[in-house]
N, C-alpha and C positions, 0 to 999 in steps of 0.2 A: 506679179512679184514672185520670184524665184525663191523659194525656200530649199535652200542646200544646205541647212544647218549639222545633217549627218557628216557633211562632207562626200566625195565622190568613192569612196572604197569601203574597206573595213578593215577598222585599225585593231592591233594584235590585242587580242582578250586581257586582259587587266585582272588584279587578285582582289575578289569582294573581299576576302578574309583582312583587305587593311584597310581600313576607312579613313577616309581625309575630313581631316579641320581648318577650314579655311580662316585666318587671322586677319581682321583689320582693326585698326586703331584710330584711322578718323572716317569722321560722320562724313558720307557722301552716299546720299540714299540712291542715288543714280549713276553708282558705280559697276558699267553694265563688265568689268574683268570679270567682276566677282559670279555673276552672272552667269557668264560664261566658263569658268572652272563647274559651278553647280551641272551645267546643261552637259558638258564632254563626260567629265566624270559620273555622273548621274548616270546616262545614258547606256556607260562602260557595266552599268552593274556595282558600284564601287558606293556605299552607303555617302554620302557626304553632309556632312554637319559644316555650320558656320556660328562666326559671331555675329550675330544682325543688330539692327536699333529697332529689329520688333516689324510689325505686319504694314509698319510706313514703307519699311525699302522692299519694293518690288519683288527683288530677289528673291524673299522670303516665300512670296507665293508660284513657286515654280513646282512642280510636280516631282522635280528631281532632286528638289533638297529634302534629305531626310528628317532634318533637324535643325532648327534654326536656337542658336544661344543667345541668352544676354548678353547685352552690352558688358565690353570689357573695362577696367582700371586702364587709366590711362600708361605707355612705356615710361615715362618718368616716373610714375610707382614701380618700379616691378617687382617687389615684394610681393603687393599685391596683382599684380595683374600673372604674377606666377600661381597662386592661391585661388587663382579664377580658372586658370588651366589646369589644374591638377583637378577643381570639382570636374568640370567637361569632361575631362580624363577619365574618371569614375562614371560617371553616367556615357560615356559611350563606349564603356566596358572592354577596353584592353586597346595595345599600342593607335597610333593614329598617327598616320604622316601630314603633319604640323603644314601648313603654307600661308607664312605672311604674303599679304596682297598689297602691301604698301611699304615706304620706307622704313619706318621706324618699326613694325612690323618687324624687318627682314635684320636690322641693328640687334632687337631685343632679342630675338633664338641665334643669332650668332656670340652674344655677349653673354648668353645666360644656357648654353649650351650642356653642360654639363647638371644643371637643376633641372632641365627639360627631360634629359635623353632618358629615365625611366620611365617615362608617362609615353612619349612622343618620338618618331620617326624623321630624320629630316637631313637634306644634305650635309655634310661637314667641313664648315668653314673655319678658315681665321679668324680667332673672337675680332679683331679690328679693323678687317678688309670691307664690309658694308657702311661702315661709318665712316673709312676713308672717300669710298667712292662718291657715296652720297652725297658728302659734304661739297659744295660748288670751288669752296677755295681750297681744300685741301686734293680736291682731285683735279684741280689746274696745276699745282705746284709736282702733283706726281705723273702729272700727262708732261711734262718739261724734263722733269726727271727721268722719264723714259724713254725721251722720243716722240711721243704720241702727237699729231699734231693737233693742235686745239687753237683757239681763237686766243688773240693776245689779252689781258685781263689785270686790272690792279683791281686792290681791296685797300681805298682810302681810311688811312685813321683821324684826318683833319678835312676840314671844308674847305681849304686850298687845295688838298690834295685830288678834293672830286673836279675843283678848277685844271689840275694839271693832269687829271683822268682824261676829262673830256677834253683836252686840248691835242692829248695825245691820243686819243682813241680816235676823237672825230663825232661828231653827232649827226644822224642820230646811233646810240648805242643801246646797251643791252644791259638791264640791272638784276640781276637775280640777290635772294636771299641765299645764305651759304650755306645754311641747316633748314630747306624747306618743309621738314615734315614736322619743324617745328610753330609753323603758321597756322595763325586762329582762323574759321571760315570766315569762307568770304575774300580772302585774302590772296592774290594773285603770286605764284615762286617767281615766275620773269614777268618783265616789261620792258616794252620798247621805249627808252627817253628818247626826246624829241630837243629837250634844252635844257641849259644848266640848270635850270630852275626848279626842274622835275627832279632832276639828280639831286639837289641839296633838300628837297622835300623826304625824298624817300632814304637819303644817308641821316636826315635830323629824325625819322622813324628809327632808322636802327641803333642810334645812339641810343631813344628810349628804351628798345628791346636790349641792351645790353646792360643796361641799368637792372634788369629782372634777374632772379636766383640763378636759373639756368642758361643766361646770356642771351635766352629768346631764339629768335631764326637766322641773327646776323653774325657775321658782318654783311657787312651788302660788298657784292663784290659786280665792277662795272667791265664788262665786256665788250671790244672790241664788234660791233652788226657785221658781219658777212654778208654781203649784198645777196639774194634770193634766188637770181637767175641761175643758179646750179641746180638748186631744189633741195628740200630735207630729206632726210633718208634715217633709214631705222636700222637697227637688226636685234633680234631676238634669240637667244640658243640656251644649249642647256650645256653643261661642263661636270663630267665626273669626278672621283675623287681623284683621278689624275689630272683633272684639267683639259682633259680631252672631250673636244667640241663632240657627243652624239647626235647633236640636231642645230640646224641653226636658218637663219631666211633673212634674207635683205629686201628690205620693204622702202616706199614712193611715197612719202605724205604725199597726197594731193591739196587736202585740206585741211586746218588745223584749227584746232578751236582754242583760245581765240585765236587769229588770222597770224601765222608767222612766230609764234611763240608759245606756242600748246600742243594738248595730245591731239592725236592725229582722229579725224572724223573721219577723211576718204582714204583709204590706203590700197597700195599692189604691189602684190611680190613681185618681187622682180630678179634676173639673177644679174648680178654682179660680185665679181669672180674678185675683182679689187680691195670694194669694200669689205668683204665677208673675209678677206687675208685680213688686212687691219684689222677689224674686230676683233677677232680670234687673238691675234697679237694684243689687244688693250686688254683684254681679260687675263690671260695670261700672265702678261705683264705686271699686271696691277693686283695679282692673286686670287682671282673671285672664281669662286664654287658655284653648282646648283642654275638657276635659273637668275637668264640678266635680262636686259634689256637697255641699250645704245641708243644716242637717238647722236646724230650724224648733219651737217652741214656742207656742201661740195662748193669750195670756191672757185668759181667759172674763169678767173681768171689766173687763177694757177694751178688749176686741177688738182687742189689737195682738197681732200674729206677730214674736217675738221670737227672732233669730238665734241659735244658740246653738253650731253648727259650722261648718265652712268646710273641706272637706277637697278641694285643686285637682288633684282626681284620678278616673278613674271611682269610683260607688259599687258595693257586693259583690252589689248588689240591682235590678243596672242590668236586666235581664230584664224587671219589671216592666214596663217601657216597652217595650215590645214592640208595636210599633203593629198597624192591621188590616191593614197589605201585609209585617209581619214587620220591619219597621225598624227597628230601636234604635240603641242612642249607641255600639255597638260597629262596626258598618255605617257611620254618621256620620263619625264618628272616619278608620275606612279610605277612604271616598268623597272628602271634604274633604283629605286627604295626598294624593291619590294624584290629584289634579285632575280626580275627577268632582264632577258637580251633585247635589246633597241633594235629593230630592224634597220634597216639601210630607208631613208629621207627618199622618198620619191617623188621631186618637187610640182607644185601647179604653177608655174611662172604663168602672170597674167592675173592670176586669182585675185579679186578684190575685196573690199569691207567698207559698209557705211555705219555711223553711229545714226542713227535717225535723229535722234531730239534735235542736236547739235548741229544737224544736217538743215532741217527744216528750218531751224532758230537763223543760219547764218543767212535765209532764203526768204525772209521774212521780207516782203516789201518789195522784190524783185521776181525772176523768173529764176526756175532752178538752174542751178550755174549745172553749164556744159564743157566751161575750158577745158582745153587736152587732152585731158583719156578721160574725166571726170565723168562719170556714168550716173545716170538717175536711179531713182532709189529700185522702180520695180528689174531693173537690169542688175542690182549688186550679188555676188555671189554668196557673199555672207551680211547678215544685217545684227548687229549686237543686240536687238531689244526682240525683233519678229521670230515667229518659230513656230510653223504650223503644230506643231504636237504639243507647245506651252507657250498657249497665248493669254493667263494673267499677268503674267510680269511686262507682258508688254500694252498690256491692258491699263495699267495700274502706272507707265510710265507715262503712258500720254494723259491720265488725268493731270499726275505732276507736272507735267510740263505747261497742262495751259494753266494751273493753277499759279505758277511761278510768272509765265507769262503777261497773265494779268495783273499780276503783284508792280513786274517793273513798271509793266504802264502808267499804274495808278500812281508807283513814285513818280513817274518823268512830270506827269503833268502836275502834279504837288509842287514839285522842283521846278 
């Protein structure tokens, strides 16, 4: 097994004098992004504190986080979940460049911007450009609006109408929630319907969810399936206060967890000179600052790359980019705050990334999949959990993971 977790270079020195506070807002103990900001940054020299849920998530036991916090108030408080950042603030004793690691996360310092900026350091958004983007229906409506091309899509208000979705869409489709950072665990953003039947199950969910204070995570909004044979694709970058792309990389799901409608497990740069023009234009377009991440669909039969996510925040996969002097959008990120100069991107086209858990989970019961470029784990060039120089956290993942392991089985055979 290949540990390149440095990366192949050495990326430009970083300012210890700012420390980063990593923000999350939902519980995902095996969120190996977070992970991953600790390890680049850490590594830099750069003190990094986070919010954790405590010595369960993995993370916590890395050598490279400085400091791990309590659990935060949920962003629907943010009265209070501001009164949570201001103590942090205080105890890590002067400015800190802020990075939500999740949607809601990246909504709350853009909306509450101004309460933040004497405690905290952070790109400069449009208080309303993360909540546009993120939103599933509102950033269909503005990917039309611009040009952008995306997948065709309605957002039913009646149970005929999911009849004249799916008549018009075709089955099988694509149902995503349209505010998914506001889903309870457990709870899947997309899925693949199969038949009407699924569709009015999951539209009679959001009817309940709309029924709730805050509307819940719906509408449910049903999308047009792009058939697969083109492949998914990513891209990742960072954008100045101009708007100008300093780093960016277009990435090859291989695999995704789950299969065709999830974050990516196997990933490779790759360059395409195409999609990374698009991209740059959706961001732009669409007004977004700071750190994104695109996630992209290619219809083979009309060679358009059809947008299909928008998430205005790093992605969990951002390693990949890992250039040949060790650069990435986490280095970027701190350079650009902290008023150094971005060196010139000197790409690793080819470079790969596997999630192991997710890797192994999808491998259960078969041989490790080798389709098309897919590479076995000890051949990947970056692994999100392994790291010869911090290996608790990936110690601490594979207990969770067979502990969860044995949990489903023991439901399947109950069930």
């Amino acid at each position: 097994m290949r540990d390149t977790s440095h990366g192949s270079g050495t990326p430009p020195r970083l300012d210890p004098e700012l420390p980063v506070l990593l923000l999350r807002t939902n519980h995902n103990f095996l969120h190996h992004g977070t992970l991953g900001m600790i390890r680049t940054l850490g590594r830099a020299g750069v003190p990094v504190h986070a919010i954790l849920e405590g010595p369960a998530n993995p993370a916590s036991r890395s050598r490279y986080l400085h400091r791990g916090h309590p659990w935060a108030p949920p962003a629907e408080r943010p009265s209070a979940l501001l009164s949570h950042l201001r103590v942090i603030a205080e105890r890590v004793g002067g400015p800190a460049l802020l990075v939500p690691m999740d949607d809601a996360g990246a909504i709350f310092v853009a909306e509450h911007a101004d309460a933040l900026a004497p405690h905290f350091v952070f790109p400069q958004q449009d208080p309303g450009v993360p909540r546009l983007v993120a939103d599933k229906s509102r950033l269909t409506a503005a990917c039309v609006a611009h040009g952008v091309p995306c997948p065709d899509s309605r957002t039913p208000a009646t149970a005929a109408e999911v009849d004249d979705a799916a008549g018009a869409l075709g089955l099988p489709l694509i149902a995503k929630w349209a505010r998914p950072w506001r889903l309870g665990p457990g709870r899947r953003s997309t899925t693949l319907v199969r038949t009407r039947e699924h569709a009015h199950r999951l539209f009679a969910a959001a009817l309940d969810g709309d029924r709730e204070p805050d509307g819940g995570a719906g509408p449910l909004v049903l999308q047009r399936r792009i058939p697969p044979a083109g492949g998914d694709w990513f891209f990742h970058g960072y954008f100045d206060a101009d708007r100008t792309c300093l780093f960016g990389g277009t990435g090859r799901k291989h695999l995704a967890h789950p299969p065709q409608a999830g974050h990516t497990v196997s990933g490779e740069w790759v360059s395409n000179p195409e999609l990374e023009r698009l991209a740059v234009r959706a961001v732009r377009l669409l007004g977004c600052r700071g750190l994104v991440d695109l996630d992209f669909r290619l219809d083979a039969a009309t060679g358009d790359y059809h947008l299909l996510d928008f998430n205005p925040r790093i992605g969990a996969q951002f390693r990949l980019f890992a250039d040949r002097q060790g650069l990435d959008l986490a280095h970027v990120l701190h350079l650009d705050q902290s008023g150094r100069r971005v060196p010139r991107a000197r790409p690793a086209f080819g470079r790969n990334l596997l999630v192991e858990n997710h890797y192994l989970q999808q491998s259960i019961g078969r041989p490790l999949l080798r389709a098309g470029r897919l590479r076995p784990l000890r051949e990947a060039d970056e692994l999100a959990w392994y790291a010869g120089d911090d290996l608790p956290p990936f110690l601490a993942m594979g207990r969770q993971s067979v502990v969860r392991a044995v949990a489903r089985i023991r439901t399947r055979r109950r069930g």
